[in-house]
N, C-alpha and C positions, 0 to 999 in steps of 0.2 A: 401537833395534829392529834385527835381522838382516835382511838381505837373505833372503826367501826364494827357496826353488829350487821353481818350477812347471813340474810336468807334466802330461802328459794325465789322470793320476789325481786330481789335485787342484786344476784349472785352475777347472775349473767352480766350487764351491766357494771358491775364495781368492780368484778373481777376479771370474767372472760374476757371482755369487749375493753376492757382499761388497757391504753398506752402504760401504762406505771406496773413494775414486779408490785406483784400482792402476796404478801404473808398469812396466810389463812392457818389459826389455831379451832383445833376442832376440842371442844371441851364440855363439862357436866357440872353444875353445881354439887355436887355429891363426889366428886374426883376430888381427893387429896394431891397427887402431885401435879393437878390440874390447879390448882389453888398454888404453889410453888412455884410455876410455871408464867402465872398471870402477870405477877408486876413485871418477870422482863419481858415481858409481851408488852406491855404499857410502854416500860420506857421507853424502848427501841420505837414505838409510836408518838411519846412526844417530843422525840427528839428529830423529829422533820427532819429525815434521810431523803433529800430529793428525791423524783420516778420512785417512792417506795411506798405502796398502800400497806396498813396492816389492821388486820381484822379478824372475829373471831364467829365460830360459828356453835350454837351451844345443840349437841349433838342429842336431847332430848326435845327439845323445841323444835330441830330442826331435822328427823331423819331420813327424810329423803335422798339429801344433800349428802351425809354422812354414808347412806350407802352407795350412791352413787358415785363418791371417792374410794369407796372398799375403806373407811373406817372403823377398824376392829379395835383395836386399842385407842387408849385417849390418855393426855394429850399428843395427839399427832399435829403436824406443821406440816401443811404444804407451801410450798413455793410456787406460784404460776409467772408464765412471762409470756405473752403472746395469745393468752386463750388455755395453756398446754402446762400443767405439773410439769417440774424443769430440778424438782429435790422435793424428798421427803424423810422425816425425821420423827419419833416413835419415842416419847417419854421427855423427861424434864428435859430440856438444853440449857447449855451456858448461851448469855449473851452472845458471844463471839461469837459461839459453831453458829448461833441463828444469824448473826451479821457476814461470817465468812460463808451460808450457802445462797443468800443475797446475793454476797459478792458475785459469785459463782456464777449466778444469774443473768450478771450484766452483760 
């Protein structure tokens, strides 16, 4: 499955309103560890993790969104499951910590 690109038009929908945990990466073309951060965001998406949406939101395109999460630093990860932020995470992660706050989620 593709990484999808969320915005304000389709956030609510893919994400709030989704049965499936959503991994939302908030990012900048101009971010260096945003750029570090990207491929295991990718993989973890093509590797079709059932109930698991992941998508990214690029926080200059998109700021509305970004404040209305209270995103100050980037890359940030949220986690949603239900509508409701459920984990958040602040700079590069490993694969894992982003697969084990997933887990977390279930």
């Amino acid at each position: 499955m593709a990484v999808v690109t969320f915005t304000q038009e389709n956030f609510d929908q893919e994400v709030l309103k989704s049965s499936d945990i959503a991994i939302v990466d908030f990012w900048a073309t101009w971010c260096g560890p945003c750029k570090m951060f990207s491929p295991i965001i990718d993989e973890i998406a093509e590797e079709n993790h059932p109930g698991l949406k992941v998508g990214k939101v690029n926080v200059d395109e998109q700021p509305d969104l970004a404040g209305q999460y209270r995103v100050m630093s980037i890359p940030t990860l949220l986690v949603f499951k239900g509508g409701k932020v459920v984990a958040t995470s602040v700079g590069v992660q490993s694969k894992k910590a982003v697969l084990d706050m997933v887990e977390k989620a279930r």
